[in-house]
TORVEXTI-14060 format. One record per residue (C-alpha): residue in one letter; z, x, y. Coordinates in steps of 0.02 Angstrom, whole numbers, plus 32768, in hexadecimal, padded with zeros to 4 digits. Example, Ala and Ser with C-alpha at 12.3 -4.5 7.8 and 13.67 -1.06 7.14 Angstrom:
residues 2
a818682677F1F
s816582AC7FCB
This chain:
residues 679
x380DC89E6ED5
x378EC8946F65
x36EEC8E86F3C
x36F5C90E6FEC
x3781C9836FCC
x3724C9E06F5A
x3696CA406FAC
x3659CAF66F72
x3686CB816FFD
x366FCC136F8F
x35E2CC8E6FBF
x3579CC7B6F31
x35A2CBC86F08
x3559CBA66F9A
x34BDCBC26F73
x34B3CB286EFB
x344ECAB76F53
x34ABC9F56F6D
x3480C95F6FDB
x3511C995704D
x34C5CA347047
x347BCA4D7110
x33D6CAB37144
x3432CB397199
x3493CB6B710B
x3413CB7F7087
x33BCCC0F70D1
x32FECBE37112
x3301CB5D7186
x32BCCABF7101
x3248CA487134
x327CC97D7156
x3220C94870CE
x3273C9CE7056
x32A4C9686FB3
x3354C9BC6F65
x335EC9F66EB6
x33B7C99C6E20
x3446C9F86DDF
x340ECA5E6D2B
x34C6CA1F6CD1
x34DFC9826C6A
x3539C8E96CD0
x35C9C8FD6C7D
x35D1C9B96CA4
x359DC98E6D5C
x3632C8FB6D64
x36AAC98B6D24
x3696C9F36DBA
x361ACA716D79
x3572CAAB6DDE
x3508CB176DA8
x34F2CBC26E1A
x3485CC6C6E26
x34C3CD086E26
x3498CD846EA1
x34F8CE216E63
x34BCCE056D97
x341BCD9B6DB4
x3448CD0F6D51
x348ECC5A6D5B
x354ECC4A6D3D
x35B9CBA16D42
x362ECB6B6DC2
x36B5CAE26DC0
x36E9CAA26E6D
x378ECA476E33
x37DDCAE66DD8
x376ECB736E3B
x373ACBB16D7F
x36AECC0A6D6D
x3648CC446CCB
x35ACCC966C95
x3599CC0A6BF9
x356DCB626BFC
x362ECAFF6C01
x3654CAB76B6A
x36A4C9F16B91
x3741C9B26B30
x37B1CA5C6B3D
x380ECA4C6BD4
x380DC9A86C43
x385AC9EC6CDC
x3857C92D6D2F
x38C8C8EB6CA1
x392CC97D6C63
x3913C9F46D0B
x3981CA836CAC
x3926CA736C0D
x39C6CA606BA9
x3957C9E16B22
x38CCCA606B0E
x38BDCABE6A64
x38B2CB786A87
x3815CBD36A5E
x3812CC6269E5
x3813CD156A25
x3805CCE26ADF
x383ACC806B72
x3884CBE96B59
x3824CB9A6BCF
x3794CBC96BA2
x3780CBB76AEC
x36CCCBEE6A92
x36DCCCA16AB4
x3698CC706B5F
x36D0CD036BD6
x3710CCDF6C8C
x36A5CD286D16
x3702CDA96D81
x370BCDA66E2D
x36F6CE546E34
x3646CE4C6DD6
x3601CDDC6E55
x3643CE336F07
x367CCEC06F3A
x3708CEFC6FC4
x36D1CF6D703C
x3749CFAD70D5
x3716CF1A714F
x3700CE9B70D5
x3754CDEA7100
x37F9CDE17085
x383BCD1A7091
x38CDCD0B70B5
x3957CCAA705A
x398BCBF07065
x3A34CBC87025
x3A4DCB196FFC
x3AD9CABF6FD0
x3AC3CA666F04
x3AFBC9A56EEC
x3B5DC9916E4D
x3B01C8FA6E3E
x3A4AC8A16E75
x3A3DC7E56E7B
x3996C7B56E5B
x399FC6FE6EB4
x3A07C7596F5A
x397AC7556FF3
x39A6C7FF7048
x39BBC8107107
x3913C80A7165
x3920C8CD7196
x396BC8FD70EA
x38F7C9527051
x38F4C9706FB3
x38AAC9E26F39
x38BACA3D6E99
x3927CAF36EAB
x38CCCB906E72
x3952CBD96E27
x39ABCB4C6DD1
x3934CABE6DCC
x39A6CA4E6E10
x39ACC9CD6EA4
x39D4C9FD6F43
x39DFC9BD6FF2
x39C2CA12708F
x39CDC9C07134
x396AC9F871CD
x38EAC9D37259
x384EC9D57274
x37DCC9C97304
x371FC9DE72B3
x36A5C97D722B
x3657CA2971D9
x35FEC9AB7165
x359DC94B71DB
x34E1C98271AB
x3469C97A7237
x33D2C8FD7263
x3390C96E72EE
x32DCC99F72DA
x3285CA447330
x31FFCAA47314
x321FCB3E72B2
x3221CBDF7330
x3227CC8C731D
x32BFCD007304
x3309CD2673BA
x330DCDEC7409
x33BFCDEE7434
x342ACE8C7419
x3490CE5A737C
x355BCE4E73A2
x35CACEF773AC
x3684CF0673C2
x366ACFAE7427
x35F3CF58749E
x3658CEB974C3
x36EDCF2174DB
x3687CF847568
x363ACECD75A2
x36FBCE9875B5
x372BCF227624
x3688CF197685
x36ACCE4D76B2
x375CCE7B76D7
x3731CEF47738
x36A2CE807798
x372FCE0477A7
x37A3CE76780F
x3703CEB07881
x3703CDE678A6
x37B8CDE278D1
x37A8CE7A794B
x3710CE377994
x3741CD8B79C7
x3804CDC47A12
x37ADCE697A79
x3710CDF47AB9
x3755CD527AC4
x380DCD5C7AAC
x3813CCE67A2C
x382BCCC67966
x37A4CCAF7905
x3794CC0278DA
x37D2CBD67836
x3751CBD177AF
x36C5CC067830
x36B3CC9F77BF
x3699CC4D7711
x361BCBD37778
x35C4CC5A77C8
x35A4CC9D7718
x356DCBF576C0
x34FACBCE776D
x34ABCC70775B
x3484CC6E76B1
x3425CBD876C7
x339BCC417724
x33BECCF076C8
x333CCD4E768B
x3394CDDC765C
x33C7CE0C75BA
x3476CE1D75B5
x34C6CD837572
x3554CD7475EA
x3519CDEB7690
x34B1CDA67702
x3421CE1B7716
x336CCDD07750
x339ECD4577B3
x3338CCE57848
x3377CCD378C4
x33FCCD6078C5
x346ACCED792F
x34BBCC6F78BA
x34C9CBBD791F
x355ECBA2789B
x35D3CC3478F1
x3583CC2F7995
x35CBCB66799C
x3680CB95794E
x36AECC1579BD
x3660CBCC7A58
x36C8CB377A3F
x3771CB8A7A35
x3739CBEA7AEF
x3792CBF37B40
x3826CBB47AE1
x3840CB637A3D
x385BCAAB7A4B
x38D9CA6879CE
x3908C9C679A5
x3994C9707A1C
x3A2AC90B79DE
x3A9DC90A7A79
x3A9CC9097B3C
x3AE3C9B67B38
x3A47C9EE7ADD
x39C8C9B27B2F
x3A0CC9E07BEC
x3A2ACA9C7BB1
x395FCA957B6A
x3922CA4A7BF2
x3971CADE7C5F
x393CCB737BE7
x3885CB167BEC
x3895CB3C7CAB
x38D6CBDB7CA9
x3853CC1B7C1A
x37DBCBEC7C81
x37F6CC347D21
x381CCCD47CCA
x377BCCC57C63
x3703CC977D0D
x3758CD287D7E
x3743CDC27CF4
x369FCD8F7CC9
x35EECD967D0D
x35D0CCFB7D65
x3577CC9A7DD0
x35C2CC7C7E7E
x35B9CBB17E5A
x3606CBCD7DC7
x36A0CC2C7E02
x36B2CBB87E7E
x36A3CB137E13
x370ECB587D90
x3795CBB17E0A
x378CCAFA7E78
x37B9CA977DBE
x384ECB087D7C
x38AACB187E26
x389DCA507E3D
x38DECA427D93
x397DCAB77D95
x39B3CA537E46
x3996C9CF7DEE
x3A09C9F57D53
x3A8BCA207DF1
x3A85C99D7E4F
x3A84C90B7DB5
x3B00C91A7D2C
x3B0AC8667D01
x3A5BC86D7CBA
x3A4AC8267BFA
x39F8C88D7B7C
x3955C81D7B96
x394DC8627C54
x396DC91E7C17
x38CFC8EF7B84
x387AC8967C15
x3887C9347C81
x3859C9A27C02
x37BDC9417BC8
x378CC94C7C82
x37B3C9ED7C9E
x373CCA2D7BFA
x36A5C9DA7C3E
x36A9CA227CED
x36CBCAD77CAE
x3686CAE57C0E
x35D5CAE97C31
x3602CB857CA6
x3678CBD47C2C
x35FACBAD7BA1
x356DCC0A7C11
x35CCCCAD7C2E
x3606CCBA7B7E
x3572CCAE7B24
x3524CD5F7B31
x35E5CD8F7AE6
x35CFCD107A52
x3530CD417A31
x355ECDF17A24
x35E5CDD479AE
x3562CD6F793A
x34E1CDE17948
x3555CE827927
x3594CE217882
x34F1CE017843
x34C1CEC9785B
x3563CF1077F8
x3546CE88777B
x3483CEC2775E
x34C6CF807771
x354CCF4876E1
x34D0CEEA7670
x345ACF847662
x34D9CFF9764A
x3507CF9575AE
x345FCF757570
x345BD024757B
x3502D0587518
x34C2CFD07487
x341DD012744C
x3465D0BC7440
x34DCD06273BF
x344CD0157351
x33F8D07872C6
x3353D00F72E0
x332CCFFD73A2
x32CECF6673C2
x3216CF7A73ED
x31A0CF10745E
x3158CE8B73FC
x30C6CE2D7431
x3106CD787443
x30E5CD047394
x3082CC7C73A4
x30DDCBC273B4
x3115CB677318
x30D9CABE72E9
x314BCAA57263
x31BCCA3B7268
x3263CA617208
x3327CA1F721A
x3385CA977298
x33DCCB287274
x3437CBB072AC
x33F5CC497333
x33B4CCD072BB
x33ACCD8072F5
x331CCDEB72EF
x3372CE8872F8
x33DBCEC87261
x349FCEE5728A
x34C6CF927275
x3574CFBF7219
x35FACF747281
x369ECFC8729B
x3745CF997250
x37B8CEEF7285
x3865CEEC726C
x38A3CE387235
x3957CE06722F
x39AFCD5C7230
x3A5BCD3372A0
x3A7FCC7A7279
x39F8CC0172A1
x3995CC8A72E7
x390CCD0472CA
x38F6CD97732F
x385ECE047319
x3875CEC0736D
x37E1CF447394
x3816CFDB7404
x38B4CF917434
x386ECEF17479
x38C1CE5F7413
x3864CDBE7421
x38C2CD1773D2
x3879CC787379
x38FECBF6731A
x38EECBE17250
x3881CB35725D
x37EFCB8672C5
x37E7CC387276
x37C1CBBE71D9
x374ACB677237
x36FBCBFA726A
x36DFCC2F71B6
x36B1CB9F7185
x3622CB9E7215
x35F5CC5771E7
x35E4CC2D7123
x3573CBA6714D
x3504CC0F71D7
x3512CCBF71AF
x3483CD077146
x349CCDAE7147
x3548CDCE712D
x356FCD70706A
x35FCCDE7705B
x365DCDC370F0
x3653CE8D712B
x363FCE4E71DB
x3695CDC171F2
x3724CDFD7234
x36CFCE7472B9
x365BCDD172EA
x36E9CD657301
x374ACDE37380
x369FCDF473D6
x368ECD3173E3
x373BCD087419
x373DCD9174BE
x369DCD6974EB
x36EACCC47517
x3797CD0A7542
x3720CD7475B6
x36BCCCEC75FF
x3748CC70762A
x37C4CCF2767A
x3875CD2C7641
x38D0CCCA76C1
x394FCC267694
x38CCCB8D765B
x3831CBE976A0
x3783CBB67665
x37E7CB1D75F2
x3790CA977664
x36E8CAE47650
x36EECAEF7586
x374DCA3E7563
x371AC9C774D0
x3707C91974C1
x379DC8C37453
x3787C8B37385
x377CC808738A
x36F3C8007415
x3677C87C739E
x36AAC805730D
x3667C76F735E
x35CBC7BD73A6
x3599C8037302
x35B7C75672A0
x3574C6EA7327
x34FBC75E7387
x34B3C7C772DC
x34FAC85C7352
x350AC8FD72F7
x34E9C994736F
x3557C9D97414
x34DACA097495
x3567CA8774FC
x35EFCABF7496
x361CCB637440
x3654CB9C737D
x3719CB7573D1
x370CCABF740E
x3675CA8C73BD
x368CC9DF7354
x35E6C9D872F2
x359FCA907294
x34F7CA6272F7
x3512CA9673B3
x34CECADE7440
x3524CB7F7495
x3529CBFF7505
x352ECC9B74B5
x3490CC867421
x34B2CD4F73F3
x3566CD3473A9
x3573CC77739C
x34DDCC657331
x3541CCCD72A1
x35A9CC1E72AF
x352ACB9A72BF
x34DCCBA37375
x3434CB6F7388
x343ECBBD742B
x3449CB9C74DF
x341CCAE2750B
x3397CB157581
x333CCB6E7500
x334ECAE6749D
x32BFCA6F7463
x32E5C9E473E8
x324FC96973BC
x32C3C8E87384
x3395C8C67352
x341FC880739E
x347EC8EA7422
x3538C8EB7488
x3518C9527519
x35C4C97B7584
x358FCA0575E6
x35F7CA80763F
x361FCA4D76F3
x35A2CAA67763
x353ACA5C77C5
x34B1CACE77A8
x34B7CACC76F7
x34ACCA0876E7
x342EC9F97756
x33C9CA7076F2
x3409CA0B765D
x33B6C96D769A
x3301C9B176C7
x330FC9E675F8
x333FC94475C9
x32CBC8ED7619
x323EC96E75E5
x325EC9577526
x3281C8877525
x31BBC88A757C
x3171C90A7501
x31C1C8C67465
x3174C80F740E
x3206C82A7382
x32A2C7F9739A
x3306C8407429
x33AFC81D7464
x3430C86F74E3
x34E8C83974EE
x3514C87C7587
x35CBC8A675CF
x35D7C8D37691
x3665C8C9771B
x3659C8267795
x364FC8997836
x3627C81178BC
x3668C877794D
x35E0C8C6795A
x3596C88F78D3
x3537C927785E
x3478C92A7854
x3477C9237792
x34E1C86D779A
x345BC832781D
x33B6C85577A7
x340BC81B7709
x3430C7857746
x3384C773779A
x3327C7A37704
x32B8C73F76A4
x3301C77E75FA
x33ACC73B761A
x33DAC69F75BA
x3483C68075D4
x350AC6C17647
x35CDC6C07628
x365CC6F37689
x3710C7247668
x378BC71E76F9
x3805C7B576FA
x3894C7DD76AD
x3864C7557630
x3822C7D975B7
x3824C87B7583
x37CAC9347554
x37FBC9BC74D9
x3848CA537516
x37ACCAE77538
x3833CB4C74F2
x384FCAEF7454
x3847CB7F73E9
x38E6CBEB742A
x394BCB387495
x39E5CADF743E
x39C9CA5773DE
x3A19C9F47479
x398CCA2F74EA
x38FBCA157487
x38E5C96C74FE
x38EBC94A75BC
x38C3C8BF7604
x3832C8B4769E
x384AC8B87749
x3796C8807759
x372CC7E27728
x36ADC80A7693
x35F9C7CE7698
x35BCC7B475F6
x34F4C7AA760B
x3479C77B757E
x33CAC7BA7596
x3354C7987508
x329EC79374E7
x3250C6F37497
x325CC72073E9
x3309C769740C
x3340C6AA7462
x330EC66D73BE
x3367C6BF7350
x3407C6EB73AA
x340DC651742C
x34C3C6417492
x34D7C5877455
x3573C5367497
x35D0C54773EB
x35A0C60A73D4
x35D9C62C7499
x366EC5D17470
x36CDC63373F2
x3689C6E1744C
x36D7C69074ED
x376BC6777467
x3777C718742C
x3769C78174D9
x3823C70474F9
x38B4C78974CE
x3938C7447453
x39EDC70B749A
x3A68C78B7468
x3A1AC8227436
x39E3C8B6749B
x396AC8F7742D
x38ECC89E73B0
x38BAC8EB730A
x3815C8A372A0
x384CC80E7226
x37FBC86D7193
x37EEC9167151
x3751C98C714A
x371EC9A67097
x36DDCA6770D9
x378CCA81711C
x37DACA567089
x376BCAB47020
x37ACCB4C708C
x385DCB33707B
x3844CB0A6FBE
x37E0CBB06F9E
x383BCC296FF2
C-alpha cells in the first residue's frame, strides 16, 4: 500500500507535525529554516501506522494509527493484531476482559470524548463502496483507481474516480510575514443580501444600455467591468466597486461603444453580411438624426448610409467580401461621428453604475457590522515585517460571530447547500476538495461548526460574480489542463496559482479574489496584494485587459526588488489584432527568458465551471493561440531555466490526447484519499 494513500485528515491528528506537513496548516506561519520534529514512537511502531498526537479536549497525548483509523490513549502494544497480514485479525489471540483488538486492558478512545456535535457542525457524509472478494497483491491497478483499508471491515477496497488537484504539493514561495487583514469576516445573511444587490445592479445595466443605446449589453462586459474595477478599488466591499478613480471605467466605456450602434457578429454567408451591412446603415442614420449633432456630422453620416442602401439596390451580385468590404468602409466614415454623439450616453450609463454600486456597497457595510458582536476599531497601521516565513493562508483579524444554520443534502453526484431558500450546488469531488482546503487553512473553526455556512458563502459569491446565465463568467475562471500543472511543477519547481479560486485551483497555495472567504480555504489573497520574495509561480490571469496590465507592472516590480529566486510562468491569449498592452511589455521586458506559443485549437483549458459541469465538459478546446511567457530574475534563470528538454515535455503536455474529451491526473492525491478513506 502507497504511503501516499495514507495521510492523517482527522482534526486533531493533524496537528502531528510530518515532513509533508505544510506551513499553513500548522497554525503560526513557520520560518524556512524551521527544522521538523522526530516522531516520539519506536520505528517499528512508526512503520505500523501509529503517530503520536495531543489532545486538545483531555490535555494529553493519545495514539493514532493511519492504516486502521485506531486511536488510543496507551502506548500500542506490537505483535497483537497485524492488520497488513491478517487485515480482519482472525490469527490474533483475544485479550482478557476487553476488546479484542486491543488486548492489555488498553481502552479505545471515543469519538465522543474528543469532539462534540453542535447544531451546525459538519457531519461527513457516507461513501459506499463496493468490497472485492479477493486482492491480488502483484495486480497494478488502473492509473485513476485507489485503494485503502475500510473502516468498518478492514478490508480492501477500490474506488474509482477523478481528480483535478495535487492537495499535497507543499509550497517553495517565500514572503515576508504580514499582519492579519481588516476584512469583515464571511456571513450567509450578508452574501444573500450582496446576491440580490448584484442582481439587481445587473438588471439596472440591461435597462440602461436598451433605453440609451438600444442595444444588449455586451456579453461578459459586466463580470469585466467588475474584475477592471477592482483593480483600482479602494473600497471595502469585496465585490462592489466603491472608491474608484476615475468613476468612468475605460473597460465598459470600450464594450458598449463598440457594439454602437449595432452589434457586429461574425459572418458565415452572403446573406449575412448584405443584411449587416444594411442594419449598419440604417442604425446609423437613425442614431445621427435623434441625436445632438454637429451639422458635418449629420451630413457625413446621412451622405454614407443613403449611398450604401442604393447601393445594396442597385448590386445584388456582390460576394460576401464586397458586403464585408462595404461594411468595413462604411464603419470608418461614420463611426467617428456616431462614436462622438454617443459618448456623453455611455458615459452616463458608466458613471450611473459606479454610483448604485458605491450606494450598494455602503449599505452592506452597513447591514454587516450591525451583525458582529465585536465591531472593528481603527487601528493604527503595524509596522512592516522583515521576517521571512513560507506563505500561508489570509488570516482574519476580526473574530466570526455565530453563523446561522446550512442545510446540506446530496441528489446523486451532487451537493446542494440551501440558506433562505437560495440553493447553491457543488459536485461530490470539489465539496471534498473544499474540505480538504478548509482543514488545512482554517484555524478557527477545528470543529467544523462553520463549514457548511462558509462553503454556501464561497460558492454564491462566485455564482454571484460570474452571472446566472448559460456558460457565463466560465471563460473568465478557466484552468490550465492536469497534465500542464504536472509538468510545470516537476520541470519548473512550480507550486503556487497566482489567479485562481478554492473551485479551480490546482495547487493549495494560490492567489484569489475574494481574501475574506477564500482565505478559510487557502487564499493568500488577491495577487496584487501579493508580495513573494522568492518561489516558483503559474500566473493565468483572468482575461481583462486592465487586470493584466496591472499584473505586469507587479511582476516586473517584484523580479527587480527580489536577489532570491524568482520565477513567473505566465499564460495569456495571442491577441494580435490589436494586439493587448500586457503581451507588448512582456515580451519587451528584460525579465523574459523564453517565449512559447501554442496555435489554437491545438490545446485546451478547464471548464471555470468545473465544480457544478459534466464530466464531458470539464474540457474545451481554444479558439485562441496561447502565449506562454517566462519572466525570471537571475537567480530565478538559474534555478528554473526553460532548457530545450524541460520546454519540451511542457510543450508535450499542453498537446490534448487523441480520443478523449476530458483528461484526469495519472495519479491520485494522497489528501484526497485520506478524505474518502476517513469519512
Amino acid at each position: 500500500m502507497s504511503n501516499d494513500s495514507q495521510g492523517l485528515v482527522k482534526g486533531e491528528a493533524a496537528m502531528l507535525i510530518s515532513p509533508s506537513a505544510s506551513a499553513s496548516s500548522q497554525g503560526p506561519p513557520l520560518s524556512p529554516s524551521t527544522a521538523t520534529k522526530t516522531p516520539e514512537l519506536p520505528d517499528e511502531l512508526v512503520q505500523a501506522g501509529w503517530s503520536k498526537c495531543w489532545s486538545r479536549r483531555e490535555n494529553r497525548p493519545y495514539y493514532f494509527n493511519r492504516f486502521t483509523n485506531q486511536s488510543l490513549w496507551e502506548v500500542p502494544v506490537l505483535g497483537q493484531h497485524d492488520v497488513i497480514s491478517d487485515p480482519l485479525g482472525l490469527n490474533a489471540a483475544p485479550a482478557e476482559g476487553g476488546d479484542s483488538n486491543l488486548g492489555n486492558g488498553q481502552r479505545k478512545r471515543r469519538s465522543s470524548e474528543e469532539q462534540g456535535v453542535g447544531p451546525n457542525s459538519f457531519k461527513r457524509t457516507k461513501v459506499n463502496v463496493k468490497a472485492t472478494s479477493s486482492v491480488s497483491a502483484e495486480a497494478t491497478p488502473p492509473p485513476v483507481t485507489c485503494w485503502w483499508p475500510s473502516r468498518r471491515f478492514n478490508q480492501m477496497f477500490v474506488v474509482l474516480f477523478r481528480i483535478y488537484w495535487d492537495l499535497d504539493i507543499q509550497t517553495n514561495a517565500v514572503i515576508r510575514e504580514h499582519a492579519p487583514a481588516a476584512h469583515l469576516p464571511p456571513h450567509p445573511e450578508i452574501e444573500l443580501q450582496r446576491a440580490q444587490l448584484v442582481t439587481k445592479l445587473r438588471q439596472h445595466y440591461h435597462e440602461l444600455c436598451h433605453q440609451r443605446e438600444g442595444i444588449d449589453p455586451p456579453r461578459e462586459s459586466f463580470n469585466r467591468w467588475l474584475l477592471e474595477r477592482k483593480v483600482i478599488d479602494k473600497g471595502q466591499d469585496p465585490l462592489l466597486p466603491s472608491d474608484c478613480e476615475p468613476v468612468i471605467s475605460p473597460s465598459m466605456f470600450r464594450e458598449v461603444m463598440n457594439d454602437i450602434p449595432i452589434r457586429l457578429s461574425r459572418i458565415k454567408y452572403k446573406e449575412e453580411a448584405r443584411k449587416l451591412l444594411f442594419k449598419y446603415a440604417e442604425a446609423a442614420k437613425k442614431m445621427i438624426d435623434s441625436r445632438n449633432a454637429s451639422p458635418e456630422s449629420r451630413k457625413v453620416v446621412k451622405w454614407n448610409a443613403e449611398d450604401t442602401m442604393s447601393w445594396l439596390r442597385r448590386d445584388h451580385s456582390a460576394s460576401k467580401e464586397d458586403y464585408m468590404d462595404r461594411l468595413e468602409h462604411l464603419r470608418q466614415q461614420c463611426g467617428p461621428h456616431v462614436a462622438a454623439v454617443a459618448k456623453d450616453s455611455v458615459e452616463g450609463i458608466c458613471s450611473k453604475i459606479y454610483q448604485l454600486s458605491a450606494e450598494y456597497s455602503r449599505r452592506l457595510r452597513q447591514t454587516h457590522l450591525s451583525l458582529l458582536q465585536d465591531p472593528p476599531t481603527e487601528a493604527c497601521a503595524s509596522p512592516p515585517q522583515s521576517r521571512l516565513v513560507y506563505c500561508y493562508p489570509v488570516r482574519l483579524s476580526v473574530p466570526s460571530p455565530p453563523l446561522p444554520r446550512v442545510e446540506l443534502h446530496f441528489e446523486n453526484d451532487v451537493a446542494c447547500l440551501r440558506f433562505r431558500g437560495e440553493m447553491v450546488k457543488v459536485n461530490r469531488g470539489h465539496f471534498s476538495k473544499l474540505e480538504l482546503l478548509y482543514r488545512y487553512s482554517c484555524i478557527d473553526d477545528p470543529r467544523f461548526e462553520k463549514f457548511l455556512s462558509r462553503v454556501w458563502c464561497l460558492l454564491k459569491r462566485y455564482q454571484v460574480m460570474f452571472g446566472s446565465g448559460a456558460n457565463e463568467g466560465t471563460g473568465l475562471q478557466g484552468a490550465l489542463p492536469v497534465s500542464v500543472f504536472e509538468a510545470l511543477n516537476r520541470q519548473f519547481g512550480v507550486s503556487f496559482e497566482c489567479f485562481a479560486s478554492p473551485l479551480n485551483c490546482y495547487y493549495k497555495q494560490f492567489c484569489s479574489a475574494f481574501p475574506d472567504i477564500d482565505g478559510f480555504f487557502g487564499s493568500r489573497g488577491p495577487f496584487l496584494s501579493f508580495c513573494p520574495v522568492s518561489g516558483s509561480f503559474e500566473a493565468n490571469p483572468p482575461f481583462c485587459e486592465e487586470l493584466m496590465d496591472a499584473m505586469v507592472t507587479h511582476f516586473e516590480d517584484l523580479l527587480d526588488q527580489s536577489s532570491e529566486p524568482l520565477s513567473f510562468i505566465v499564460f495569456v491569449p495571442e491577441w494580435r489584432d490589436p494586439v493587448t498592452p500586457a503581451l507588448t511589455r512582456m515580451e519587451a521586458s528584460r525579465f523574459l527568458r523564453h517565449q512559447l506559443s501554442v496555435p489554437a485549437y491545438e490545446h485546451e483549458y478547464r471548464s471555470g465551471s468545473q465544480h457544478i459541469c459534466k464530466r464531458d465538459e470539464m474540457y474545451y478546446r481554444a479558439v485562441h493561440g496561447t502565449a506562454v511567457l517566462f519572466l525570471q530574475n537571475d537567480a530565478g534563470f538559474v534555478k528554473w531555466a526553460p532548457t530545450p528538454e524541460r520546454l519540451a515535455e511542457l510543450t508535450a503536455a499542453y498537446r490534448p490526447s487523441l480520443g478523449r474529451s476530458h483528461r484526469c491526473s495519472s495519479r491520485c492525491s494522497s489528501s484526497l484519499i485520506s478524505s474518502l478513506c476517513f469519512v
